[in-house]
N, C-alpha and C positions, 0 to 999 in steps of 0.2 A: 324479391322486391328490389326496386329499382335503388342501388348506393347501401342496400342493405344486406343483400347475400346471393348464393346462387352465382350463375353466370351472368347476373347484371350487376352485382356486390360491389362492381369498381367504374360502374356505368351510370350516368347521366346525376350525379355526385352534384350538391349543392345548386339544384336546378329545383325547379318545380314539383317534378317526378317524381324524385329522392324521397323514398317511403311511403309514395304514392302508386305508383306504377306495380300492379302486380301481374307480370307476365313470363313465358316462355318463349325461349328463344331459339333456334334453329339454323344450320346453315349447311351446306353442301357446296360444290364446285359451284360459282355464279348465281348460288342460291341463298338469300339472307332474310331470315322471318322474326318479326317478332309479334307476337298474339297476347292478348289478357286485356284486363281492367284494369282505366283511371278514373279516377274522380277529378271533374273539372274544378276553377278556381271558383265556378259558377255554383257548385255543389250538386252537379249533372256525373251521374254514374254512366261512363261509354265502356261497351266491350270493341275491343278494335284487333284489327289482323293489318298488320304491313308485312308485303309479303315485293320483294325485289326478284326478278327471275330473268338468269342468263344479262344480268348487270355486271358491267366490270367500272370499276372507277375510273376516270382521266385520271391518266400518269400526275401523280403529284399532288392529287386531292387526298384530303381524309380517307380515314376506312370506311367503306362500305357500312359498316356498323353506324358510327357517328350520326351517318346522314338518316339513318333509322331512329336512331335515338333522338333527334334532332323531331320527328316528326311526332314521338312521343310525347316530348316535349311541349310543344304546340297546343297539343291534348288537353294536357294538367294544366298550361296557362289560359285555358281558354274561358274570356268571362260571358258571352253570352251562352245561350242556348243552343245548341250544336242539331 
C-alpha cells in the first residue's frame, strides 16, 4: 500500500494515495509499471495499469518512478467521475 509498506512503503508519502493506493510494482531495463486499485476523492473505486516502456528520463529529471507515482496521484485526487 502506497507510504505504507512493500515497495511503495516510502512512495507517494503524505499525498492522497498514502494508504489509499493498493498496487504492484515492477520494473526492468526501460521498463516501469505500476498496476492495482485506488479509490477516488470522488469515492470512485478504479483498477489502473501504468505501464512506461523503453522510457528513459531527460538527464536531470526525477526518477522514472515519481513520474508514475505522480500519475497515481491524480487518481486518488480525482473528484469527479472518471
Amino acid at each position: 500500500m502506497a507510504g505504507v509498506d512493500g515497495t511503495l512503503a516510502h512512495r507517494m508519502n503524505d499525498t492522497a494515495a498514502a494508504g489509499n493506493v493498493q498496487a504492484k510494482t515492477g520494473s526492468m531495463s526501460f521498463v516501469n509499471v505500476l498496476a492495482g486499485y485506488v479509490t477516488t476523492k470522488s469515492g470512485q473505486k478504479l483498477a489502473f495499469a501504468i505501464v512506461l516502456n523503453n522510457y528513459r528520463a531527460p538527464a536531470g529529471a526525477s526518477p522514472v518512478s515519481a513520474e508514475v507515482d505522480a500519475l497515481a496521484v491524480m487518481l486518488a485526487e480525482a473528484s469527479d467521475r472518471l
